[in-house]
C-alpha positions in Angstrom: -31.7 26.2 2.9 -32.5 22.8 1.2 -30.2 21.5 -1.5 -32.6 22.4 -4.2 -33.0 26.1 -2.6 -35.5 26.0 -0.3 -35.9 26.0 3.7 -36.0 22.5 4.4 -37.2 21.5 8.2 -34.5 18.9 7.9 -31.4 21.3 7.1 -33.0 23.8 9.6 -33.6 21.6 13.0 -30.9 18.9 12.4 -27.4 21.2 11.3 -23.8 20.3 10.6 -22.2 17.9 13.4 -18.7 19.9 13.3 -17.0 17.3 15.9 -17.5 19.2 18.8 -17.3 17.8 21.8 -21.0 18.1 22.8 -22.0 16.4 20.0 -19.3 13.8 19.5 -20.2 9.9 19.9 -18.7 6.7 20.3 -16.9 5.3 17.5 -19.4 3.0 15.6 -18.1 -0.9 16.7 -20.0 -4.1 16.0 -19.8 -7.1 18.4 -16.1 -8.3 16.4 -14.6 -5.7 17.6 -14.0 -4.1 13.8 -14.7 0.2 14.0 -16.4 1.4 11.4 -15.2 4.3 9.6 -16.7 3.7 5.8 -19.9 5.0 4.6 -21.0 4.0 1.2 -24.2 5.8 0.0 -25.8 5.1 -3.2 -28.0 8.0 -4.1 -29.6 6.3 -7.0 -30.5 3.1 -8.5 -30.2 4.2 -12.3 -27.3 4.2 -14.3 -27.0 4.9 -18.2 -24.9 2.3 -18.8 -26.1 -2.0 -19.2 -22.8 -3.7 -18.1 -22.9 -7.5 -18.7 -21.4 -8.3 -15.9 -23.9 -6.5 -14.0 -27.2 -5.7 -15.5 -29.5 -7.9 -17.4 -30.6 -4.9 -19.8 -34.1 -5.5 -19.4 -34.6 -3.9 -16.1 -34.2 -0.3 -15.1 -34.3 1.0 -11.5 -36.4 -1.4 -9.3 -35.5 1.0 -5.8 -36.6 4.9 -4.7 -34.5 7.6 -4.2 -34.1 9.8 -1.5 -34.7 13.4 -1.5 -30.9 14.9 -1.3 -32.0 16.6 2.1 -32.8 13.4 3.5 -29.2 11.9 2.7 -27.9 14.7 4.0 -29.6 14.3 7.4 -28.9 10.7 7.6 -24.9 11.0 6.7 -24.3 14.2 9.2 -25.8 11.5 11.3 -23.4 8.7 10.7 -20.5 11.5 11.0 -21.5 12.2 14.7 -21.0 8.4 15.1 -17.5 8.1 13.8 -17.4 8.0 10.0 -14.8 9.6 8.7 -15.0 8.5 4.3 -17.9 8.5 2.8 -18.4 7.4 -0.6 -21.2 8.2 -3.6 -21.9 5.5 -5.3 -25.5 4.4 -7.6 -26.4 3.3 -9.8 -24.4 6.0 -11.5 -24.3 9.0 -9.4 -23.3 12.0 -11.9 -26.8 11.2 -13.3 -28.2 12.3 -9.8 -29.3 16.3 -9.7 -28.3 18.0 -6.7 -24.7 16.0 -6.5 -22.6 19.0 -6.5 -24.8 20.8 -3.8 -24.7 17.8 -1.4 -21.0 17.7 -2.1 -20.6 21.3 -0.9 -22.8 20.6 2.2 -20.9 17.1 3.2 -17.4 19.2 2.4 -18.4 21.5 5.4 -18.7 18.5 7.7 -16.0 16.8 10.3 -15.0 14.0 12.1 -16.2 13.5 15.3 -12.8 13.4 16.8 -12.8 16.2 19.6 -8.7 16.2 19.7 -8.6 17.3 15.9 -11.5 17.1 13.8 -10.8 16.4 10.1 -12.7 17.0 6.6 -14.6 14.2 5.5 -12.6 11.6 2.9 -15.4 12.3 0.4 -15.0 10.2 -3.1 -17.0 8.7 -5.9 -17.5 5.7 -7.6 -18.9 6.4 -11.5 -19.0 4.7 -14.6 -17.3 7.7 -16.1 -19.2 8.9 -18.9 -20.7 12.1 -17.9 -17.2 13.0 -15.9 -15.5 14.8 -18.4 -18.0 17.7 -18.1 -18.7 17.1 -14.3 -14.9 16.7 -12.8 -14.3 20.3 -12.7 -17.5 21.0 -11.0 -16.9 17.8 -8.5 -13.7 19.1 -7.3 -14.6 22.8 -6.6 -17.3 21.2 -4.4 -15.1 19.9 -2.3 -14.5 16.2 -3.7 -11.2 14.1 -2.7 -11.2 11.6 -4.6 -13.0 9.5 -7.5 -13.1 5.8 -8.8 -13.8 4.7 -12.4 -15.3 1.7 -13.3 -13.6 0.9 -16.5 -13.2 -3.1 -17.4 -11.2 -2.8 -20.6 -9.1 -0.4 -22.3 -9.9 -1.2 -26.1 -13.1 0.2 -27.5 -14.3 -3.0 -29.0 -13.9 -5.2 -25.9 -15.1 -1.9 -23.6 -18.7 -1.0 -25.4 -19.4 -4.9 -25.3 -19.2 -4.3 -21.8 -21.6 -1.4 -21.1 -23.4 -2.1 -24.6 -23.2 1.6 -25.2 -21.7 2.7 -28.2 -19.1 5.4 -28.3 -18.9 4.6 -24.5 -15.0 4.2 -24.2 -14.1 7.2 -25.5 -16.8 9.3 -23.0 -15.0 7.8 -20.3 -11.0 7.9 -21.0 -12.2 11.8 -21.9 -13.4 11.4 -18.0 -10.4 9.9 -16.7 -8.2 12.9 -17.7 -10.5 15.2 -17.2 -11.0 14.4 -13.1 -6.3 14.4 -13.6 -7.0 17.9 -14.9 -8.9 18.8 -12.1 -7.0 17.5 -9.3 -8.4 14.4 -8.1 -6.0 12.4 -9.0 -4.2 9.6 -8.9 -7.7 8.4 -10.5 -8.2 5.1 -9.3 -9.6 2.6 -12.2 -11.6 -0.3 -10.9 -11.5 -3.2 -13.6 -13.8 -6.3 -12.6 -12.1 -9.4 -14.5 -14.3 -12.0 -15.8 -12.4 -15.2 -17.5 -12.8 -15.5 -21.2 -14.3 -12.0 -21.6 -11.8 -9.3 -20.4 -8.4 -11.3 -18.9 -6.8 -10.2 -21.8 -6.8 -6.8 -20.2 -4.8 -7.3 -17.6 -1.3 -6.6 -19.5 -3.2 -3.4 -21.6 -3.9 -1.8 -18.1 -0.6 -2.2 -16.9 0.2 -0.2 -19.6 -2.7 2.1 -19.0 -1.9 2.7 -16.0 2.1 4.1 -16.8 0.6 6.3 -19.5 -2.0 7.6 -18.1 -0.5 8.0 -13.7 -3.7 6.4 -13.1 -3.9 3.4 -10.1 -5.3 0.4 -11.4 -7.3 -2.2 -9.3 -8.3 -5.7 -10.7 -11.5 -6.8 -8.8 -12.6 -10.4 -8.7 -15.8 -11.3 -9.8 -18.7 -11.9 -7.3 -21.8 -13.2 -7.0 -23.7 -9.7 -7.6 -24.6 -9.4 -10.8 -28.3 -9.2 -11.6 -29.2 -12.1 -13.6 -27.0 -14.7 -12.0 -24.1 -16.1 -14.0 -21.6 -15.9 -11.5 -19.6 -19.8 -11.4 -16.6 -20.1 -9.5 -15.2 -20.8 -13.1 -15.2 -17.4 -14.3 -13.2 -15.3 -11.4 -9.5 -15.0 -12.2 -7.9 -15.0 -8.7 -5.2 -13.0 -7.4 -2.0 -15.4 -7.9 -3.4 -15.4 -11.7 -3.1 -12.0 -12.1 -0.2 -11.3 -10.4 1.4 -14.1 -12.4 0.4 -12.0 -15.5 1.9 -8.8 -14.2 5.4 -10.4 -13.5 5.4 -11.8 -17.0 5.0 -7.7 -18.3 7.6 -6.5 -15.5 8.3 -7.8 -12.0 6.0 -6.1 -9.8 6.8 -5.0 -6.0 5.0 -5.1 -3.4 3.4 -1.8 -1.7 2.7 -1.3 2.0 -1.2 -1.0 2.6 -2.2 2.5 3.4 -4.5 1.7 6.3 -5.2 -1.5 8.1 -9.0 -1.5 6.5 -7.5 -1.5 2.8 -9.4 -4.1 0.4 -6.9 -3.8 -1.9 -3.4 -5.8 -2.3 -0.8 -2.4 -3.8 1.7 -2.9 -6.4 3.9 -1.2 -8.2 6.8 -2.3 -10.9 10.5 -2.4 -10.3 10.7 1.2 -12.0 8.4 2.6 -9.8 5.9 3.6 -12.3 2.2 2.8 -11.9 0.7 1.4 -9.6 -1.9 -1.8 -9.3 -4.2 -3.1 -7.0 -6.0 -6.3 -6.6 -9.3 -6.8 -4.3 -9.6 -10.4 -4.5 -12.8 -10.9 -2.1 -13.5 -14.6 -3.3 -10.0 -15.7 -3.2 -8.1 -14.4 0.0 -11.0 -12.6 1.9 -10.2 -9.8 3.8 -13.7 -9.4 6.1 -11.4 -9.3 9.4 -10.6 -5.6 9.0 -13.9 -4.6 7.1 -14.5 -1.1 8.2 -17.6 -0.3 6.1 -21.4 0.0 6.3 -24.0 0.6 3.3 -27.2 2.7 2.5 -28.8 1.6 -0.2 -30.5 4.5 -2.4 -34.0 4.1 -0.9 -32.2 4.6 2.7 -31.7 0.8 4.1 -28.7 0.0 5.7 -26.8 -3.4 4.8 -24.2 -4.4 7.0 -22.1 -6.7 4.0 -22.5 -6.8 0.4 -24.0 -10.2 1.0 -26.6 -9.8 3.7 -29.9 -11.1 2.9 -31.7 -8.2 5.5 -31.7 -4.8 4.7 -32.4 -2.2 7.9 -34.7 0.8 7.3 -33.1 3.7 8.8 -35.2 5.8 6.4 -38.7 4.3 7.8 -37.4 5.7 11.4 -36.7 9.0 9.5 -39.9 9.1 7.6 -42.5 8.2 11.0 -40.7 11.3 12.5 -37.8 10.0 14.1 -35.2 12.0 15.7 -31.2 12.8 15.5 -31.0 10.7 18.4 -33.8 8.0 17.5 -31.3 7.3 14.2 -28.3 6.9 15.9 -29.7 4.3 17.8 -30.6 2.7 15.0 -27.2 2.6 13.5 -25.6 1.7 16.4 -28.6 -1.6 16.5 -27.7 -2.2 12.7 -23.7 -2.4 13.4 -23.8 -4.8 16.2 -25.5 -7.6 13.8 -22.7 -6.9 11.0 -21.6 -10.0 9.9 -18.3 -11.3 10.6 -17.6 -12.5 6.8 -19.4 -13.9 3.7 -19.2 -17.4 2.3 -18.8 -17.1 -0.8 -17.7 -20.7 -2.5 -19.0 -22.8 0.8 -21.8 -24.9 0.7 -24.6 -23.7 1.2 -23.5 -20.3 0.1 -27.1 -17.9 -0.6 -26.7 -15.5 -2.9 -27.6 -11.7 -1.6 -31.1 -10.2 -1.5 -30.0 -7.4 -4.0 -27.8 -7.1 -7.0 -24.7 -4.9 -6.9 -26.3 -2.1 -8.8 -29.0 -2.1 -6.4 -26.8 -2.0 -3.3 -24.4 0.7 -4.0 -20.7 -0.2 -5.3 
């Protein structure tokens, strides 16, 4: 059966790779040597809310999307490849129809690892504000875990973010909802930029006591849609640890796997937690363990490539199982070893954030 109900050819000639060991592959490795266990697939390129930071307001979706079949196909493919998290991102995803289905079919799926083949990691990345009504509904289909994009925890500061009123409340509702429901800790991702939201840093250290939520600061990069990123306006890790010590001395946290973007944190009472991704300031591209598919089914290799790779072309002329593999496999080997952010000569990527997949 398709995701929408029907026999789909897809569903019916390509079925679940379960990790056994006639159909378990290689572990996905470009030429640095780095294994690649991440998959990040956006499965749309709208989202309801217009985020400064991200959006110029005046454009809408500029990319297709897929038919939920078809990223269903293409994952089951990576997962026979070595992928063991993948991620749903957009756009904003809970817009998407046919989410929870996909997340029942991809919660039936396992790693290819013939010794003792695991669940998929499955999460989401989302803005928030349809979650409250969704979280249940997420977890019974099989979700792990979910992120929350939320850059400021007063409502003034918050809706001049996403310029939508009544936004903040939607999502805090959303936050404690997806607790509720058992997909907690919630991880909240908070992207500071200097003079709009580094006041915020202190509130969410609080936010994140009160509410058992992990925080992660995120510096700001060169993603946004209309292009006012300046070296300027990213508050760096040092900075924002400096700011945490002054609220309570923070201690360090070990990382919980050697791919981890994020520096962990918790205070000397041991409550709360806080992460920092600092991507401009200390790079961490020598362990990068993920890939990209963009909503209308190219592959990027970084955030910052300037080529996409259209693995959906090879599924749309007919290609096989088999014929997509060896197509990933092609599009890992030229993964980049880093970006160059703040070097000369640095290019900006071929696509905004939103229209790669967070």
């Amino acid at each position: 059966m398709s995701l929408n109900g029907s026999h789909s050819p897809a569903a019916v000639l390509h079925p679940p790779v379960c990790g056994t060991a006639a159909l378990a592959a290689p572990r996905l490795t470009d030429k640095f040597g780095r294994t690649i266990t991440d998959l990040r697939v956006s499965i749309t390129d709208r989202c309801n809310y217009k985020c400064v930071y991200c959006r110029t307001g005046s454009q809408g979706a500029q990319f297709a999307e897929l038919a939920m079949d078809d990223y269903l196909r293409i994952i089951r493919v990576f997962v026979s490849l070595g992928i063991e998290k993948v991620r749903l991102t957009g756009g904003e995803p809970l817009l998407r129809k046919g989410l929870i289905p996909l997340l029942e079919q991809l919660a039936q799926l396992r790693t290819n690892d013939t010794d003792n083949p695991k669940p998929l990691d499955l999460a989401i990345t989302t803005n928030g504000h349809l979650l409250a009504e969704m979280a249940a509904p997420l977890a019974g289909a099989g979700l792990s875990r979910i992120t929350v994009s939320m850059d400021a925890v007063g409502a003034e500061t918050f809706e001049r973010i996403t310029r939508v009123p009544g936004s903040f409340n939607k999502v805090l509702a959303g936050v404690r909802a997806a607790q509720r429901a058992g997909l907690g800790p919630v991880k909240v991702n908070c992207v500071l930029l200097r003079g709009f939201n580094d006041d915020q840093i202190v509130p969410f250290a609080h936010f994140s006591r009160d509410e058992g939520v992990i925080v992660r600061f995120i510096e700001f990069m060169p993603l946004e849609e209309d292009r006012l990123w300046t070296p300027e306006v990213v508050v760096p890790l040092p900075e924002v640890v400096s700011k945490l010590n002054s609220f309570r001395p923070l201690v360090p946290l070990p990382a919980n796997n050697p791919g981890e973007t994020a520096r962990r944190y918790t205070f000397d009472d041991g409550m709360g937690e806080i992460g920092i991704i600092a991507p401009v300031s200390q790079a961490f591209c020598g362990a990068c363990s993920r890939i990209r598919l963009t909503s209308d089914g190219k592959i990027r290799t970084c955030l910052f490539s300037h080529f996409d790779h259209d693995l959906y072309g090879v599924l749309a002329r007919g290609g096989s199982d088999e014929d997509l593999a060896g197509f990933i496999q092609k599009t890992v080997e030229t993964k980049e070893a880093r970006h160059h952010i703040g070097e000369p000569g640095f290019l900006k990527p071929s696509r905004s954030m939103v229209h790669i997949g967070g």
